[in-house]
C-alpha positions in Angstrom: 0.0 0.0 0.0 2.8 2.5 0.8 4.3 1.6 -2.2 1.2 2.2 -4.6 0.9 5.7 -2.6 4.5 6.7 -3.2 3.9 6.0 -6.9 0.6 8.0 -7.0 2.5 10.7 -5.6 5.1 10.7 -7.8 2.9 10.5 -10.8 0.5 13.4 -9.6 3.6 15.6 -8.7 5.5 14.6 -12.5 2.1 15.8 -13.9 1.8 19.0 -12.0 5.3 19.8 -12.6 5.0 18.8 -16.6 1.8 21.0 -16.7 4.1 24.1 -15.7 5.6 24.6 -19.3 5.2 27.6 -21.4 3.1 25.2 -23.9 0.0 25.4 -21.3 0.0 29.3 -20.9 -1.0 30.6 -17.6 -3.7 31.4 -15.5 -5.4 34.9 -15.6 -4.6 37.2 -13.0 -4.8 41.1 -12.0 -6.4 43.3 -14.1 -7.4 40.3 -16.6 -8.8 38.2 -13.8 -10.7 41.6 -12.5 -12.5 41.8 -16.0 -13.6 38.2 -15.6 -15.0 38.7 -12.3 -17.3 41.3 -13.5 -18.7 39.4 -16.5 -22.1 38.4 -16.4 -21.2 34.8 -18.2 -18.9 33.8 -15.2 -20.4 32.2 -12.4 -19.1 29.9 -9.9 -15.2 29.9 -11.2 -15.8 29.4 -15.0 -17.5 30.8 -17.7 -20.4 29.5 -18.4 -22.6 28.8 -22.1 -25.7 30.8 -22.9 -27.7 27.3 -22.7 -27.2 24.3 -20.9 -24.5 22.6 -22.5 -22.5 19.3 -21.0 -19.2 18.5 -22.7 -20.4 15.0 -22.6 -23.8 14.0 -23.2 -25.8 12.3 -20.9 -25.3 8.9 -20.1 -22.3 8.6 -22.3 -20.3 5.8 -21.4 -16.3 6.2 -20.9 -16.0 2.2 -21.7 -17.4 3.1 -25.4 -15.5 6.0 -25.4 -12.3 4.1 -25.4 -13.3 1.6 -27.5 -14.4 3.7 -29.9 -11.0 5.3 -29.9 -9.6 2.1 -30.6 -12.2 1.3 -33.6 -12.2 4.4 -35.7 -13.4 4.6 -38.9 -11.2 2.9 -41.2 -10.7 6.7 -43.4 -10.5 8.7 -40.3 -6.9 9.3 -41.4 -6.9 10.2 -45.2 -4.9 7.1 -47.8 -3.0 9.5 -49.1 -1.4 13.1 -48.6 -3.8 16.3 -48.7 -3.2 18.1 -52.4 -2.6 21.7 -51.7 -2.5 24.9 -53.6 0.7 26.9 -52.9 -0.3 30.8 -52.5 2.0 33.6 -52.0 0.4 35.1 -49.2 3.1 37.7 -49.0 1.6 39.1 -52.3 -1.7 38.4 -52.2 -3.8 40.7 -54.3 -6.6 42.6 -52.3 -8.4 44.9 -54.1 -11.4 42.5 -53.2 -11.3 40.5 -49.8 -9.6 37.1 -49.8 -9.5 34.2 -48.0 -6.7 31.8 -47.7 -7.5 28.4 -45.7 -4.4 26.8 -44.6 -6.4 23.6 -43.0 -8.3 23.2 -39.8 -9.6 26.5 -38.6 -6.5 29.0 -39.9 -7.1 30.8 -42.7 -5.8 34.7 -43.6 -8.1 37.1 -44.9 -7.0 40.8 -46.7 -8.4 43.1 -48.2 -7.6 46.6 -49.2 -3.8 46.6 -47.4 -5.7 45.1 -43.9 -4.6 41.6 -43.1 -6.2 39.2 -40.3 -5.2 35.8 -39.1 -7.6 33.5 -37.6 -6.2 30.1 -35.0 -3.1 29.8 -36.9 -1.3 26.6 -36.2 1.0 25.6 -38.4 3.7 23.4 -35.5 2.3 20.0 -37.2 0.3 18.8 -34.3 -3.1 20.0 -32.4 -1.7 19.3 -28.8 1.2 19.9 -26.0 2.9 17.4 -27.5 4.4 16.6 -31.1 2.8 13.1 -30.9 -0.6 14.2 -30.2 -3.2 14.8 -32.9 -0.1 14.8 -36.0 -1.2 16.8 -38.7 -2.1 14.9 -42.0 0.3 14.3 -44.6 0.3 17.1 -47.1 -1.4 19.4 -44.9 1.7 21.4 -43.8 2.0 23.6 -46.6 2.5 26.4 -44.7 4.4 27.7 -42.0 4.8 30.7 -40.0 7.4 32.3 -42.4 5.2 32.2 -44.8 2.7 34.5 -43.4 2.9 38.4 -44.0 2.9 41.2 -41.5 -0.7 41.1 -40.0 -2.7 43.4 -38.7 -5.2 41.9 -36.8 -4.5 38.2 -35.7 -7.7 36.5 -33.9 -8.1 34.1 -31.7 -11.6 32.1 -31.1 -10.3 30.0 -27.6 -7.4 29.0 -26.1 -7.7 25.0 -27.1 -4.6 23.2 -28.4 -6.1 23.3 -32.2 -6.7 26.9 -32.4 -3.7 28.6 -30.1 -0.7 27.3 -30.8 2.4 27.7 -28.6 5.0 27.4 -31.2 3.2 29.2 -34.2 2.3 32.1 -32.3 5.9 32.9 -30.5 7.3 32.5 -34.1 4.3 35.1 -35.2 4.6 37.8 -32.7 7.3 40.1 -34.2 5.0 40.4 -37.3 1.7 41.0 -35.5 0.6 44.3 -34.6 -2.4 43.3 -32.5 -3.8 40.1 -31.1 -7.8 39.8 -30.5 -9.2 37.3 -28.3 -12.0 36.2 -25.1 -11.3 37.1 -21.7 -8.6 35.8 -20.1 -6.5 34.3 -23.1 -4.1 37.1 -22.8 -2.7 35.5 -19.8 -1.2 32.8 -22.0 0.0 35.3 -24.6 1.3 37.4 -22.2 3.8 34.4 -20.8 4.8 33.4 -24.5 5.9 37.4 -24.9 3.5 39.0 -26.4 3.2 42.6 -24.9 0.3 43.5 -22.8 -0.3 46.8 -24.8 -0.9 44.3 -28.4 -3.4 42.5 -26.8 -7.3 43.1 -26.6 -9.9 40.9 -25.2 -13.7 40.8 -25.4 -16.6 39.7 -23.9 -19.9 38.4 -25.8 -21.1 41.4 -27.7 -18.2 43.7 -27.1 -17.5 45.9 -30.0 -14.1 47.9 -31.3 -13.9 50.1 -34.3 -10.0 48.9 -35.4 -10.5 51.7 -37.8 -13.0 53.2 -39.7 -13.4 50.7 -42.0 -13.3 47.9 -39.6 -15.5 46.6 -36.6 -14.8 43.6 -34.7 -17.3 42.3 -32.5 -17.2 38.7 -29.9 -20.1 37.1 -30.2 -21.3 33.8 -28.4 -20.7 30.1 -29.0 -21.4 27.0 -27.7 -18.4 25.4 -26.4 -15.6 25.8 -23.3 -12.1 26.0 -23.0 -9.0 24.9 -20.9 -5.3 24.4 -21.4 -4.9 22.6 -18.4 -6.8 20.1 -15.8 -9.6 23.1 -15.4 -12.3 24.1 -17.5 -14.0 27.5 -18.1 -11.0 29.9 -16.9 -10.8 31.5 -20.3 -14.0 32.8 -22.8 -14.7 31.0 -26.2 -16.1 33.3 -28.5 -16.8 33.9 -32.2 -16.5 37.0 -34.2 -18.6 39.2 -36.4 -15.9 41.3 -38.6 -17.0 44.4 -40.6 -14.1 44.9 -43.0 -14.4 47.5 -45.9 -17.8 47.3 -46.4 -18.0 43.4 -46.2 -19.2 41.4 -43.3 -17.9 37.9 -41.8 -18.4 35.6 -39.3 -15.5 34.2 -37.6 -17.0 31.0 -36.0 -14.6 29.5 -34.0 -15.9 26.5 -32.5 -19.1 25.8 -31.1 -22.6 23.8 -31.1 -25.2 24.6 -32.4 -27.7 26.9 -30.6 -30.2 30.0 -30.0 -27.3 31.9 -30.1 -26.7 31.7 -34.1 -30.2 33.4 -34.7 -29.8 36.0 -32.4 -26.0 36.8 -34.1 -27.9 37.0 -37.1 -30.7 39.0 -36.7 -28.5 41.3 -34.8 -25.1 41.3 -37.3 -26.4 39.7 -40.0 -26.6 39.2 -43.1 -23.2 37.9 -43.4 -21.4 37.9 -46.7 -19.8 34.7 -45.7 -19.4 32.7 -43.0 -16.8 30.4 -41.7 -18.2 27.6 -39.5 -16.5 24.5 -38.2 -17.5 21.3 -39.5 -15.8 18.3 -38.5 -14.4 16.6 -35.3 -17.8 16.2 -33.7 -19.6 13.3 -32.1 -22.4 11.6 -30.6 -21.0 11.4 -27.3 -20.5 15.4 -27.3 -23.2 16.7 -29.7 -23.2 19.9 -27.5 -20.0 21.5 -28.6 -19.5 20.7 -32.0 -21.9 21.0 -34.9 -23.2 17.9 -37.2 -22.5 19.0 -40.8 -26.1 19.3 -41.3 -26.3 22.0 -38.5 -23.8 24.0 -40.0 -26.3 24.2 -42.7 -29.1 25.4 -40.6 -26.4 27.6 -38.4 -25.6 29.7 -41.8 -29.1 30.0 -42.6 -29.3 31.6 -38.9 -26.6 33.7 -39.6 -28.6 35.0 -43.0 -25.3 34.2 -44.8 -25.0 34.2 -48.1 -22.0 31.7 -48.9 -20.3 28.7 -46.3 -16.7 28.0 -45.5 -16.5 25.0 -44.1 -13.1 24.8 -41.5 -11.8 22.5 -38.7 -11.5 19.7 -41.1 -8.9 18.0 -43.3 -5.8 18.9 -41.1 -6.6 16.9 -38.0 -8.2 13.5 -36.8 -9.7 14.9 -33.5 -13.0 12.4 -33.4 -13.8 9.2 -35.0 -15.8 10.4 -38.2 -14.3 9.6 -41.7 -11.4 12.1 -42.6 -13.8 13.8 -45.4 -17.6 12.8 -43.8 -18.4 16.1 -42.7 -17.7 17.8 -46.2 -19.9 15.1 -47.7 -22.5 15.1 -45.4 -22.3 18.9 -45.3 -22.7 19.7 -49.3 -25.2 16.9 -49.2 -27.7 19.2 -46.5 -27.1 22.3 -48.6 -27.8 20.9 -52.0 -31.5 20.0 -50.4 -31.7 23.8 -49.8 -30.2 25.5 -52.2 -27.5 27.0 -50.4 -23.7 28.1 -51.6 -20.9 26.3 -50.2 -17.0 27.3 -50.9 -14.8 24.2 -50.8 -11.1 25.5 -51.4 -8.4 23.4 -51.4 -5.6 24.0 -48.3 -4.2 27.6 -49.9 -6.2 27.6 -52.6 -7.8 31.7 -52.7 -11.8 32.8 -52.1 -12.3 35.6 -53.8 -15.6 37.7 -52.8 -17.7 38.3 -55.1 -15.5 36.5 -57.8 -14.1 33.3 -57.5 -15.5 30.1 -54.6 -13.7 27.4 -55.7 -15.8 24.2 -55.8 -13.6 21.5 -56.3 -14.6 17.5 -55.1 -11.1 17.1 -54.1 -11.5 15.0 -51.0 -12.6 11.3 -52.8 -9.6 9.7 -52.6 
């Protein structure tokens, strides 16, 4: 008995002492921690969702859990590598606004000498360490040095797949201002970014960047955590107004009230860029089904869909390429417009939605 305590010890206190790395950021504190305290979505120690929404669903069962992990679908990790389209981002025309996904839920968008950068990860792996949800083959065809100066670089939470340690320390000399929930800025702060380039928002807070651009956080249905806690840091979408054109930022999230009330408030939206992929019936809660990204853009009143937080990743147990299938197959029953770029290939408003099938293979 002594000697199974000594080793519980030891393996609590290796765990506690690995979880102090730069990798899982830091908690908020001071005048970030004060702004938390006074928001009226945190209650109790953690933030908490517009609607009642469990991580897990109820009655799930761990057992199946891990035996699921164990029998994934037999594509959930694509045969062969991703093809790619290799952009100069550096030089990207943007006389109209352009959108360049780079797999998962990064992507660039300019227009009119204005850059932004959404969750950029581009370290090879969704996790705190390099064996821990590997990015596919292929799907690394950008990197950090690839990416221009930007201007505004947004992020939706502080999870492993959408803030990235590596990618954003590598970033931070070319950023001139980081946008993000409550909170986050504790971890950018520790990684060096400086306290004066960061700006975080509640649900429904608003900044003019500039005359021609409006940012606003708006909710989502999801959490968030770096660590052993939940709920310490906001998850958040955005609405973005940028010369004269209006998108939504989703982030991640499930589907809820929340999308109708974004759209009857914000809307329409010229496109929007919703996750689809990595969800499952054991959390249906915080990730959309592709066919409720479907019903989420009609919410929104947008006119076109982007679907992201697929094809770089295998973060459930779905097919590598089930939710772009199942997605285009809800949209065609209602007549809606779907974008399907290839990794860098450009969206062009107005102009050019590539609509490839390049995923059956």
């Amino acid at each position: 008995m002594i000697t199974l305590v000594f080793i519980v010890v030891i393996a609590l206190g290796a765990t506690l002492l690995f979880m102090q790395q730069s990798v899982f950021g830091s908690d908020p504190s001071a005048i970030r921690l004060d702004r938390i305290l006074k928001s009226p979505h945190y209650r109790n120690g953690a933030f908490e969702n517009l609607e009642p929404t469990d991580v897990m669903r109820e009655g799930a069962s761990y057992w199946k859990l891990t035996t699921d992990y164990f029998n994934k679908d037999k594509n959930n990790i694509p045969p062969a590598p991703i093809p790619t389209v290799k952009t100069d981002v550096k030089a990207l025309p943007d006389d109209k606004p352009t959108i360049v996904w780079f797999g998962h839920s990064s992507y660039l968008i300019k227009s009119e000498g204005t850059t932004v950068l959404v969750d950029p990860v581009f370290s090879g792996n969704a996790g705190p360490v390099t064996f821990f949800g590997k990015s596919f083959a292929g799907s690394d065809a950008y990197t950090a040095d690839d990416m221009p100066n930007i201007d505004l670089l947004v992020i939706s939470h502080d999870h492993f797949d959408h803030l990235d340690y590596k990618t954003v320390t590598q970033l931070i000399p070319k950023v001139k201002k980081f946008y993000t929930g409550l909170g986050v800025g504790a971890h950018l702060e520790r990684w060096g970014v400086p306290a004066d380039k960061i700006v975080e928002f509640d649900w429904w807070e608003k900044q003019d960047v500039s005359s021609n651009i409006t940012l606003t956080a708006v909710p989502a249905r999801h959490f968030s955590g770096r660590r052993l806690t939940r709920g310490k840091t906001l998850w958040t979408a955005f609405a973005l107004r940028l010369n004269g054109y209006n998108f939504f930022l989703g982030g991640d999230s499930g589907y809820g009230n929340h999308f109708r009330e974004i759209g009857d408030k914000l809307g329409p939206f010229d496109i929007a860029i919703l996750e689809c992929g990595q969800y499952g019936l054991d959390w249906p809660n915080i990730h959309m089904f592709p066919e409720e990204v479907a019903t989420a853009a009609q919410d929104l009143k947008a006119r076109t869909i982007l679907p992201v937080h697929w094809a770089k990743f295998s973060l459930a147990y779905h097919a590598w390429n089930e939710p772009i299938q199942r997605l285009l197959k809800k949209t065609e029953e209602q007549g809606m417009d779907v974008t399907t770029p290839r990794i860098g290939e450009p969206v062009v408003l107005n102009s050019s939605y590539p609509r490839a099938v390049w995923w059956n293979f």
